[in-house]
C-alpha positions as CSV (number, residue, x, y, z in Angstrom):
1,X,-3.8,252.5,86.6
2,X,-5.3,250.1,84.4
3,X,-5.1,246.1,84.9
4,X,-2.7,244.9,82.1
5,X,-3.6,241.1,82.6
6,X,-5.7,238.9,84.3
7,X,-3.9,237.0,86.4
8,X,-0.7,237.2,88.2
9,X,0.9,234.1,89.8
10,X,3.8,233.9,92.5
11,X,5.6,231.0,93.0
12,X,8.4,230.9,95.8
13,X,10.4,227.8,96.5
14,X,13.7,227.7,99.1
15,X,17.3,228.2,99.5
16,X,19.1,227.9,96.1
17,X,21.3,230.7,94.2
18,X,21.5,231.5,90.9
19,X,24.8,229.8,89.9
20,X,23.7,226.7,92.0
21,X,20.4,226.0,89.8
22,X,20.8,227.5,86.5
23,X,24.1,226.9,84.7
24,X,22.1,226.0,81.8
25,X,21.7,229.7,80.9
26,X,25.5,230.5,80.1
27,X,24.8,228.9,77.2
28,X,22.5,231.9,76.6
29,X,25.0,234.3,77.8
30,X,23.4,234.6,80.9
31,X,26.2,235.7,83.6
32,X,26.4,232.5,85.5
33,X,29.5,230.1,86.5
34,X,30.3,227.0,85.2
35,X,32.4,224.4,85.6
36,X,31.6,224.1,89.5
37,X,31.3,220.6,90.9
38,X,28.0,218.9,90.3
39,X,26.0,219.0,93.1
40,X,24.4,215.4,93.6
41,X,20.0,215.4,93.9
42,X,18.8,215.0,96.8
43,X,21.3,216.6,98.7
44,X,22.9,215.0,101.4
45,X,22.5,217.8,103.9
46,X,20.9,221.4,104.8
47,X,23.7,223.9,104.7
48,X,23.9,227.1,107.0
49,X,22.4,229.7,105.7
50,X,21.5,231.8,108.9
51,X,22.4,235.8,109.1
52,X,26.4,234.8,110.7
53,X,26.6,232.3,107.7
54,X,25.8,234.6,105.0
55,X,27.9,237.2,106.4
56,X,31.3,234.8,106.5
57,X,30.4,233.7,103.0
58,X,30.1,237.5,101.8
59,X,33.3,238.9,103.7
60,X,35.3,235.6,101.9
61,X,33.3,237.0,98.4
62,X,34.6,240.4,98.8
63,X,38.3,239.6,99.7
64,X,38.1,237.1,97.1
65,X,39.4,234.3,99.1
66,X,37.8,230.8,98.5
67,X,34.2,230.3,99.5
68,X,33.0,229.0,103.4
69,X,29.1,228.1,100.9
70,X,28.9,225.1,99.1
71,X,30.3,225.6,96.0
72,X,28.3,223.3,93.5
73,X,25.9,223.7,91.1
74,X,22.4,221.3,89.5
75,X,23.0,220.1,86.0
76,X,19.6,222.1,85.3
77,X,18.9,220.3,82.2
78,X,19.5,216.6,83.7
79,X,17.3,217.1,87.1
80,X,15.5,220.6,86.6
81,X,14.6,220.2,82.7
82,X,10.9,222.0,83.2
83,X,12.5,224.9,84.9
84,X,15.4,224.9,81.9
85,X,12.9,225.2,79.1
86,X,11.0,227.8,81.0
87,X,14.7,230.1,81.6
88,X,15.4,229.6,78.0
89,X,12.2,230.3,76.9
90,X,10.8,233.4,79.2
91,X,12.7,236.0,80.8
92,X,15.3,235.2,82.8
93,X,16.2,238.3,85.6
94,X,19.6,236.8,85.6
95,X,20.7,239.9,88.8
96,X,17.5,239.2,91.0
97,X,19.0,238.8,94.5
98,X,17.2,238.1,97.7
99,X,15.4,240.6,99.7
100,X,17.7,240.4,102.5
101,X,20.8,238.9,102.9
102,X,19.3,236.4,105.9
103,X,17.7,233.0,106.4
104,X,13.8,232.0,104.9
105,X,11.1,234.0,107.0
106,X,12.4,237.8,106.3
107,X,12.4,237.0,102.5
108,X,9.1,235.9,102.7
109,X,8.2,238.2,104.3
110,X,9.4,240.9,101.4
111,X,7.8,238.9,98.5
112,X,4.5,239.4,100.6
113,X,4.3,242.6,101.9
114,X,8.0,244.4,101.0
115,X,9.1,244.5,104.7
116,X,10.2,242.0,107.7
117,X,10.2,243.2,111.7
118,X,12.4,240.0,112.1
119,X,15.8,239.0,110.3
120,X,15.5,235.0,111.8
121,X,13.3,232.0,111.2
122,X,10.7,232.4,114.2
123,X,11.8,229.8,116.7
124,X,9.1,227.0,116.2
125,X,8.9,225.9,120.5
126,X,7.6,229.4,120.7
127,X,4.5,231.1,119.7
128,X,4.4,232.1,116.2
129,X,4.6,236.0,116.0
130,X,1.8,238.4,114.5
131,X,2.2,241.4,112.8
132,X,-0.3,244.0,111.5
133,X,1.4,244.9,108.5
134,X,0.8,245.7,104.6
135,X,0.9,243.0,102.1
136,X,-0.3,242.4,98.8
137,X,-3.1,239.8,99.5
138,X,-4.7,242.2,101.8
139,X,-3.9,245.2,99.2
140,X,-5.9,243.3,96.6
141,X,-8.7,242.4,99.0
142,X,-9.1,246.3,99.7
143,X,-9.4,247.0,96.2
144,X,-11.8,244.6,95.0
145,X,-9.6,242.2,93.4
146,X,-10.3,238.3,94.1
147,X,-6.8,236.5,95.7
148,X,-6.0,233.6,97.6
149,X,-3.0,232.1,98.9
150,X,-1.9,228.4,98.0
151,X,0.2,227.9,101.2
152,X,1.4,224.6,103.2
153,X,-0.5,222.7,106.3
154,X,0.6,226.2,108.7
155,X,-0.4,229.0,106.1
156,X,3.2,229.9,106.1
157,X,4.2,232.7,105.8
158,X,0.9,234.4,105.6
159,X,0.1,233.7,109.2
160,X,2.2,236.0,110.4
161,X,-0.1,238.9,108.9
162,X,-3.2,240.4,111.2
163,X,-5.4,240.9,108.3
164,X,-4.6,237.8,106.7
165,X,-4.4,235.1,109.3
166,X,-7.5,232.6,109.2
167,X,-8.6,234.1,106.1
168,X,-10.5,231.4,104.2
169,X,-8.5,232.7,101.1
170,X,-5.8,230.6,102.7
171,X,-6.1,227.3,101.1
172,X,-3.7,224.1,100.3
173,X,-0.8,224.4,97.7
174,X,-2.8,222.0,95.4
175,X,-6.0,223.8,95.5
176,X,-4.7,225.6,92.4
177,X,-4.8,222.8,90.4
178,X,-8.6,222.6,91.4
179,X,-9.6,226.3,90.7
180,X,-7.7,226.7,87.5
181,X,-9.6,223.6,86.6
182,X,-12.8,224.7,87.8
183,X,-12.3,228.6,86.2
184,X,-11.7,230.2,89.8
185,X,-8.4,231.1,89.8
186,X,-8.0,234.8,91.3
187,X,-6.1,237.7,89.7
188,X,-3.7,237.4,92.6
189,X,-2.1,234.0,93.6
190,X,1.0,233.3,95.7
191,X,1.7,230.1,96.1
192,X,3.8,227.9,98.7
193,X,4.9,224.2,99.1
194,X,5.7,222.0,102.6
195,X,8.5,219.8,102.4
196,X,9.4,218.1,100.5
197,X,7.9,220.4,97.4
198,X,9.3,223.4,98.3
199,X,13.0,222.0,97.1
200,X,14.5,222.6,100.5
201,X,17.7,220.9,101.1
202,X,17.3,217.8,101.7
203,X,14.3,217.3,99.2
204,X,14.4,216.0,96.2
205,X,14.3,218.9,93.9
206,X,12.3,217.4,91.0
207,X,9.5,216.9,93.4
208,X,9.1,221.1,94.0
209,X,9.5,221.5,89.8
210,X,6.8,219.1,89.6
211,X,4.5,221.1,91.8
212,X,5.0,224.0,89.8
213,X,4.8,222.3,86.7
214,X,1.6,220.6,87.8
215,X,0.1,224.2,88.6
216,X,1.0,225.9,85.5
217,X,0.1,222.9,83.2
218,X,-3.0,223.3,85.3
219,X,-3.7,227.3,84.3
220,X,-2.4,226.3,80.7
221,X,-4.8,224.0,79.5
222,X,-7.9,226.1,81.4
223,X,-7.7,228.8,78.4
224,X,-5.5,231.2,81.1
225,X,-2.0,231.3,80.1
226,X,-2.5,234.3,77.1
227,X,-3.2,236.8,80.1
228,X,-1.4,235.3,83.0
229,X,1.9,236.3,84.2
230,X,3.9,233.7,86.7
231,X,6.8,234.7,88.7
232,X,8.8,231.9,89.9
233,X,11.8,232.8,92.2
234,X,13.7,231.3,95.5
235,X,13.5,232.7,98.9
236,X,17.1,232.8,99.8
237,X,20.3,231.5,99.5
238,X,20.7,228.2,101.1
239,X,24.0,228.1,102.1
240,X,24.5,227.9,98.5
241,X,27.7,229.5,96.5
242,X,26.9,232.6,93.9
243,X,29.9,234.0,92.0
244,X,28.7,237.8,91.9
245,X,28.4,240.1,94.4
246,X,25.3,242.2,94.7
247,X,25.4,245.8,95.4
248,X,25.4,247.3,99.0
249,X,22.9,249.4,98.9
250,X,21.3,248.8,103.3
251,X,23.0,247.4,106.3
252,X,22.0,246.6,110.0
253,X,23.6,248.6,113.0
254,X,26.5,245.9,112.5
255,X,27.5,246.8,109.7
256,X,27.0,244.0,107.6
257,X,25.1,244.3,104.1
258,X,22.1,243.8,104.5
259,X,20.2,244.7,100.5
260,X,20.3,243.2,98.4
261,X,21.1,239.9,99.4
262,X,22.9,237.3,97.5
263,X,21.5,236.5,94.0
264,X,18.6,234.2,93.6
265,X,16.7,232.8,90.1
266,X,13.5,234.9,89.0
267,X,12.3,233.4,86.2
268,X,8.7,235.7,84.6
269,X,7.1,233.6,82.2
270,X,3.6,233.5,80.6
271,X,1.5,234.4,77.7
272,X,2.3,237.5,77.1
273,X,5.9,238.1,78.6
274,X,9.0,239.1,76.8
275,X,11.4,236.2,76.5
276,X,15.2,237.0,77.0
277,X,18.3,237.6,79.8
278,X,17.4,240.7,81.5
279,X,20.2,242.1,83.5
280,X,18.2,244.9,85.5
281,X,19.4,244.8,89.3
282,X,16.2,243.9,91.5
283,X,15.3,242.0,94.3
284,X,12.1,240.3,95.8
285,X,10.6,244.1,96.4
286,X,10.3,243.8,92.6
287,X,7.9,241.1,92.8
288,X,5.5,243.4,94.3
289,X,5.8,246.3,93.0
290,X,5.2,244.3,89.3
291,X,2.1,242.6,90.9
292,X,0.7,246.1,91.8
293,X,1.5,247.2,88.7
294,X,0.3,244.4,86.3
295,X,-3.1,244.1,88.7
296,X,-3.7,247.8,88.3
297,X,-3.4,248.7,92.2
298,X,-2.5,251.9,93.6
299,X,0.5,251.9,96.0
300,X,1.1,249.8,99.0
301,X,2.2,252.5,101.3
302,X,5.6,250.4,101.9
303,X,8.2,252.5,100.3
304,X,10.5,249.6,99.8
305,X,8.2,248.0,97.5
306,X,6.9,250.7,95.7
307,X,9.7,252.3,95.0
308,X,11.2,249.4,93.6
309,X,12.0,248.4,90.3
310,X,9.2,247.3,88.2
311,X,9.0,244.3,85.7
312,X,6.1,245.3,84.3
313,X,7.7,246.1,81.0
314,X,8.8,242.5,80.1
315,X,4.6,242.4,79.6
316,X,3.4,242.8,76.0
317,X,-0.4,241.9,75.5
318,X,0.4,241.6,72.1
319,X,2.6,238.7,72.4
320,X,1.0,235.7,72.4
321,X,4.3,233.0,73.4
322,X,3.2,229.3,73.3
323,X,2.6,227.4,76.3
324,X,5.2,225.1,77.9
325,X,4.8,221.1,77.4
326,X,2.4,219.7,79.1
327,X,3.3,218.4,82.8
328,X,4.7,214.5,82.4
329,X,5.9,215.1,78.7
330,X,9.3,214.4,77.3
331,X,10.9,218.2,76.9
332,X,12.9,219.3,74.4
333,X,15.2,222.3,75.6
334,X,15.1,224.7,72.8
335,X,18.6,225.4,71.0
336,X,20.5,228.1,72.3
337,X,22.8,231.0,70.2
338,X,25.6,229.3,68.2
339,X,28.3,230.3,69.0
340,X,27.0,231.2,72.6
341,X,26.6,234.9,73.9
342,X,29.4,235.9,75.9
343,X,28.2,237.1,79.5
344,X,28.1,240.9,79.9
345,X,28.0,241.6,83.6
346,X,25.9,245.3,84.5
347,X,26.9,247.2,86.7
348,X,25.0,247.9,89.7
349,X,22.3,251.2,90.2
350,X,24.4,254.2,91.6
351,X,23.9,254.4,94.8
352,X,25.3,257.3,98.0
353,X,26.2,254.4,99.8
354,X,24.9,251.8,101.7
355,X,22.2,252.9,104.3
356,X,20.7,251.8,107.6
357,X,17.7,249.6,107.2
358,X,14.7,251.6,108.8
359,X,11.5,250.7,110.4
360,X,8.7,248.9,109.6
361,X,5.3,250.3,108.6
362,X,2.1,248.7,110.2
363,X,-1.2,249.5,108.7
364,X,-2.6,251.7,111.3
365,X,0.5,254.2,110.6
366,X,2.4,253.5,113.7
367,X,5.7,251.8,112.7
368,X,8.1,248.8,114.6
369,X,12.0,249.3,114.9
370,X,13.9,248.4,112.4
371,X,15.0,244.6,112.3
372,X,18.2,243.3,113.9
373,X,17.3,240.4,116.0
374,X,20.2,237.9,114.3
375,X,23.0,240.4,114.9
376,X,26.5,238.9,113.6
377,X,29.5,239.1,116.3
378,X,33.5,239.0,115.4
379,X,33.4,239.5,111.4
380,X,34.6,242.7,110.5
381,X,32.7,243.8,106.8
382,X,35.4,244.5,104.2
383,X,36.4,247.9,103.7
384,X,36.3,248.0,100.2
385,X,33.8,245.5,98.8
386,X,34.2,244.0,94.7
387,X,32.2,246.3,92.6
388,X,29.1,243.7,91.8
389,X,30.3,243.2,88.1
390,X,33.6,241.6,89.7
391,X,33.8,237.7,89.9
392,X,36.2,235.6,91.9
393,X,35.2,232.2,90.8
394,X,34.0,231.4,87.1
């Protein structure tokens, strides 16, 4: 397969849905909630959003009773106004849900390789856990393509991966700036923030979108942004509300859903990307597999991610969109449909029913068990769940 561009960028920040962050889109028609509370920035507090939490919030979803989440949402345009104009102005996957329906580390995990041996946050009093598994950085390195990871002070989550750990690829979250500056960025980035940039509850959220915006400003005024693609998306849910329920499609020996996970914001921007809502059901897998498939690399060997769906068509080297404003100046949000779109929910892919998440693949062949070390205890799934074009709360 032939590379389509020259540069692919991942960007993954923490714990907010879809509804929380991006009520700005219904004006587009996007299928997001209004009228929710405003949620005040910073927030006050960190909500629960471990494996039990999720799984009382999704039970209350499905009977349709009211939510155990917080139920508030960002004025985008007020506090998030760079990540507005780039919504309105690129493609916005408005049904991209987490990887799994879990905490931080697994969904991490699935952006970077497309599988997790662990459905918790590694306990940070213990030693940190190594596995010798797939992942895309190591993919590219196999196949001759240049990548580095922008991570925080630990190399989070990266470190976690035989191949990877100690690479000197492994570099500082602002080193970006530097390389796109100094014409070294790779064909594969992935970046990551430390707190307080990585808009984890109880950060200041403008400080993350001014990370990114830094970063892509950065790319942007290099001569990059005609063949570079960025993905920008959220690692999980946060304890945050979402008013539509994904489809259960994998679940743990519990039997709580397990894929997809609630929905999260991907926003695919760049150059030559296809502006527009696009209501495909996906979820971090999809990051991936569109990497691999924008890069020109052969398959990963990880099932999950290469069977998953691509986003590879939003690309169209003809295009040739403008860049955003540059980072610091004012931003005027373009003006959506008049009257507005009305939402048009899709239903999910047809699926036989949900299955039982399987093992995990390491590089040498050999494989782990599957994950289920965060089992939940005294919630009972619902029999029936809403079909994932249902809403309870609008």
């Amino acid at each position: 397969m032939a590379q389509v561009v020259d540069h692919v960028v991942v960007f993954t920040q923490e714990n907010h849905t879809t509804d929380n962050y991006f009520s700005s889109m219904r004006a587009w028609g996007a299928n997001v909630a209004t009228g929710w509370p405003v949620q005040a920035n910073p927030p006050a507090h960190d909500q629960n959003h471990t494996r039990a939490a999720y799984a009382k919030w999704l039970l209350a979803q499905q009977a349709g009773t009211p939510t155990p989440a917080t139920h508030t949402q960002f004025d985008t345009e007020a506090v998030l106004p760079y990540y507005a104009y780039l919504a309105a102005t690129g493609a916005f996957l408005e049904n991209h849900c987490s990887g799994f329906g879990t905490n931080s580390t697994p969904n991490h995990l699935l952006i970077v390789g497309g599988q997790t041996p662990t459905l918790r946050n590694p306990p940070q009093s213990q030693a940190q856990p190594e596995w010798d598994m797939p992942s895309l950085p190591g993919h590219a390195q196999d196949h001759g393509l240049t990548w580095k990871v922008y991570a925080g002070s630990s190399g989070y989550p990266v470190s976690f991966y035989t191949q990877l750990k100690g690479s000197a690829n492994i570099v500082g979250s602002d080193q970006i700036v530097a390389d796109a500056k100094a014409g070294a960025l790779p064909a594969l980035a992935m970046v990551w923030h430390d707190s307080p940039y990585d808009e984890h509850p109880v950060a200041d959220v403008s400080l993350g979108q001014g990370k990114v915006w830094q970063a892509v400003d950065a790319i942007a005024a290099a001569g990059l942004w005609p063949r570079t693609v960025f993905l920008l998306t959220w690692d999980d849910w946060g304890g945050w509300d979402d008013h539509v329920a994904t489809p259960n499609l994998e679940v743990t020996p519990d039997g709580v859903q397990l894929a997809y996970g609630p929905r999260v914001p991907l926003l695919m921007f760049g150059g030559p990307v296809r502006a527009g809502i696009d209501s495909r059901w996906n979820s971090h897998v999809s990051i991936g597999k569109t990497a691999l498939d924008l890069l020109g690399l052969p398959p990963l060997g990880v099932p999950r991610l290469d069977d998953a769906p691509s986003l590879a068509d939003l690309v169209d080297v003809s295009l040739s969109n403008p860049s955003p404003p540059a980072f610091g100046a004012t931003i005027s949000q373009p003006a959506p449909p008049n009257p507005a779109p009305a939402p048009a929910p899709v239903p999910p892919p047809p699926a036989g029913g949900s299955v039982a998440v399987g093992p995990v693949l390491l590089r040498d062949g050999s494989t782990l068990p599957p994950p289920n070390d965060q089992p939940v205890h005294g919630i009972k799934p619902a029999a029936n769940p809403l079909p994932a074009t249902q809403t309870h709360r609008l």
